[in-house]
C-alpha positions as CSV (number, residue, x, y, z in Angstrom):
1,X,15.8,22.6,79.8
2,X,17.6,19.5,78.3
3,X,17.3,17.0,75.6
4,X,16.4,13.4,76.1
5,X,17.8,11.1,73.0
6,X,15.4,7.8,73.0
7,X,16.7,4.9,71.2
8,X,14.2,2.3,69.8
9,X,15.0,-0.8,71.6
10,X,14.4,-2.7,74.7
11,X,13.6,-1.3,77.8
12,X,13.0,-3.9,80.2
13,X,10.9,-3.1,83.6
14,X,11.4,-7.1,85.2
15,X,10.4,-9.8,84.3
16,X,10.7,-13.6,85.8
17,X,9.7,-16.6,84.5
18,X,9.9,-20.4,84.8
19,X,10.2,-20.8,80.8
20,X,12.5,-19.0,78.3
21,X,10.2,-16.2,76.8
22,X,11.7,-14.6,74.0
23,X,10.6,-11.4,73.9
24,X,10.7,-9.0,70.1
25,X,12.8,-6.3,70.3
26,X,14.0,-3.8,67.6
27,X,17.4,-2.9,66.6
28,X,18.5,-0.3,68.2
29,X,19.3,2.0,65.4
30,X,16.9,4.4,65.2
31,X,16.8,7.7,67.7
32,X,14.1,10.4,68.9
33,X,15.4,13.5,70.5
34,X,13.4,15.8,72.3
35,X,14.5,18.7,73.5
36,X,12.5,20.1,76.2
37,X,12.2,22.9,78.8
38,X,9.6,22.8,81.5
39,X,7.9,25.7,83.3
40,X,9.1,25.1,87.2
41,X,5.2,26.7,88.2
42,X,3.0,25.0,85.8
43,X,4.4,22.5,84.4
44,X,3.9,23.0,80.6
45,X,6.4,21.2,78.2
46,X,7.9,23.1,75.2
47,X,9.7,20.6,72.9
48,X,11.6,20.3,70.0
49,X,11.6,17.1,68.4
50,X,13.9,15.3,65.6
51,X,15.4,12.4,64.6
52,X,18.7,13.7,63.8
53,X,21.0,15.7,66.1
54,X,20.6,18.0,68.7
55,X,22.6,21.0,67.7
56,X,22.8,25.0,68.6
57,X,20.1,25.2,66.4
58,X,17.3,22.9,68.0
59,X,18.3,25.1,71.4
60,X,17.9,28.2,69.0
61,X,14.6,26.7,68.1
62,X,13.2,26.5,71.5
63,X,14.3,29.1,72.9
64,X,11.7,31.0,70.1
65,X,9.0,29.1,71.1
66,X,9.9,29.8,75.1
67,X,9.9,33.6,74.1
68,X,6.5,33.5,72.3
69,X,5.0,32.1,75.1
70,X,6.4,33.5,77.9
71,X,4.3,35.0,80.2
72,X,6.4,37.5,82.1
73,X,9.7,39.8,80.9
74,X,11.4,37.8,83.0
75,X,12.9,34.6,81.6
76,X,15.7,32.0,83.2
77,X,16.5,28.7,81.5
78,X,18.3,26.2,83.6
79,X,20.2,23.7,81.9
80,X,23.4,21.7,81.7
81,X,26.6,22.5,80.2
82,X,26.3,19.9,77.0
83,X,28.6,22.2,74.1
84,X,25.3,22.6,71.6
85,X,23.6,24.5,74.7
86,X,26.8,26.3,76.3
87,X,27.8,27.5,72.9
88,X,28.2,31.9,71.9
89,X,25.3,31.1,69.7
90,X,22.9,29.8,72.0
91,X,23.8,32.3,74.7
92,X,23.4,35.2,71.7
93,X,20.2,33.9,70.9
94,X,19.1,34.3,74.3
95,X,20.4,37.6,75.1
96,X,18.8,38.8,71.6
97,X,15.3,37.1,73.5
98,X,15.9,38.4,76.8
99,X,16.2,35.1,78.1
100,X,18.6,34.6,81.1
101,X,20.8,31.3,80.9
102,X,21.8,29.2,84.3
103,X,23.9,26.7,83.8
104,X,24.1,23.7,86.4
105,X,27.3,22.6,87.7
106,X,28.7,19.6,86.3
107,X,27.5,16.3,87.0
108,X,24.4,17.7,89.0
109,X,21.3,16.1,86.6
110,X,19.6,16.0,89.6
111,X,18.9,19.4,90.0
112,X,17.3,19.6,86.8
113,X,13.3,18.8,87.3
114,X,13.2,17.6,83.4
115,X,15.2,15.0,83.9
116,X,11.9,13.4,86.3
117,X,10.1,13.8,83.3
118,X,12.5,12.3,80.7
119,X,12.6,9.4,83.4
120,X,8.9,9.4,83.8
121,X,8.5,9.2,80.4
122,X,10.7,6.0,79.5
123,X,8.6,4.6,82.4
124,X,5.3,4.8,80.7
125,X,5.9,4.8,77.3
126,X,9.3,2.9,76.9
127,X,9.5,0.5,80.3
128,X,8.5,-3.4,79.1
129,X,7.2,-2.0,75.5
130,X,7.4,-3.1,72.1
131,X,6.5,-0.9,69.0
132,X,6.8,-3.0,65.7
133,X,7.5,0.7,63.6
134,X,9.5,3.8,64.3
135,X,6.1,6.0,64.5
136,X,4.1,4.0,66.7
137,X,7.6,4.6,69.3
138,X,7.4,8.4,68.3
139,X,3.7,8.5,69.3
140,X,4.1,6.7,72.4
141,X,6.8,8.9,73.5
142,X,4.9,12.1,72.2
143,X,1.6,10.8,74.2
144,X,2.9,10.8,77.4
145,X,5.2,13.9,77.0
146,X,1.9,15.9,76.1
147,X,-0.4,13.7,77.5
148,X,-4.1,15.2,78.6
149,X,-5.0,11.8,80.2
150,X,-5.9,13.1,83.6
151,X,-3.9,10.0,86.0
152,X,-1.0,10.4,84.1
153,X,-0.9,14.4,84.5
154,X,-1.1,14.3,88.4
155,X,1.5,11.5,88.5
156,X,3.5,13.9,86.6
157,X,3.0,17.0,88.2
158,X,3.6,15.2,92.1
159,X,7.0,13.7,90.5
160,X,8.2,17.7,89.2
161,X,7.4,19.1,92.7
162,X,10.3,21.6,94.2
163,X,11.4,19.7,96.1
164,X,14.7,19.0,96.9
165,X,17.1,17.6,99.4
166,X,18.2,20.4,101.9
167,X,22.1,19.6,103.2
168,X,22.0,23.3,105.4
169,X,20.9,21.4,108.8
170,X,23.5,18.2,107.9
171,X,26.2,17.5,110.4
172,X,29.7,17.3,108.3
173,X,32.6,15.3,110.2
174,X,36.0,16.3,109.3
175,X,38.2,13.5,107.1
């Protein structure tokens, strides 16, 4: 679980060119958050979305819908330790749900698999795009987040695979 805060603006992929292109661009002002948790198996998205803040009580908010869809008793949420999800409230809300919090040692994004998602989703909906209104940016992100579009589902689901970088068999030299 973790939030993603997308700021309409320019996201350049690369570009090169022999001219000057000017290319439109919006101001920058205007934020989407999503708050999301993603099932480790199958890889459904639950999301929260607003344009405000991301508070105890977006998390509180998700972790409801996690519990009504929850398949098994057993529950665990990994996430970071950001203050609006390591709060007493949040972690009341979950005991109350039955839900187990692990939090992720500091400065490890990379053990969280959303955080391939929030990155694959800036590259298909945000990467070299321009979207004249706030909605049409919404939709785009909201598209690929919950996307049925076959291509874009197995792209996603070979990017959120398990694995991960094993350091058991590396050699460490002494400093």
């Amino acid at each position: 679980m973790d939030a993603a805060h997308f700021v309409q603006g320019s996201f350049l992929g690369c570009l090169w060119s022999k001219a000057r292109i000017f290319i439109p661009s919006s101001s920058g002002r205007r934020r989407y958050n999503v708050l999301g948790a993603l099932n480790a198996i199958t890889k459904e998205v639950i999301t929260v979305e607003n344009e405000g803040y991301i508070n105890s009580e977006s998390v509180g908010e998700l972790l409801i819908k996690i519990a009504h869809r929850r398949i098994n008793d057993k529950t665990t949420l990994i996430l970071d330790n950001a203050k609006y999800q390591a709060c007493d409230a949040v972690k009341n809300i979950a005991k109350g749900l039955g839900i187990d919090l692990l939090f992720l040692p500091p400065y490890s994004p990379n053990l969280n698999l959303i955080e391939r998602l929030w990155k694959f989703v800036k590259k298909h909906a945000l990467n070299s795009k321009y979207y004249s209104t706030f909605d049409e940016f919404k939709n785009a992100i909201c598209d690929v987040v919950h996307t049925d579009d076959i291509e874009l589902i197995k792209e996603r689901e070979d990017l959120l695979s398990l694995k991960f970088q094993d350091f058991d068999k590396a050699k460490i030299s002494p400093v």
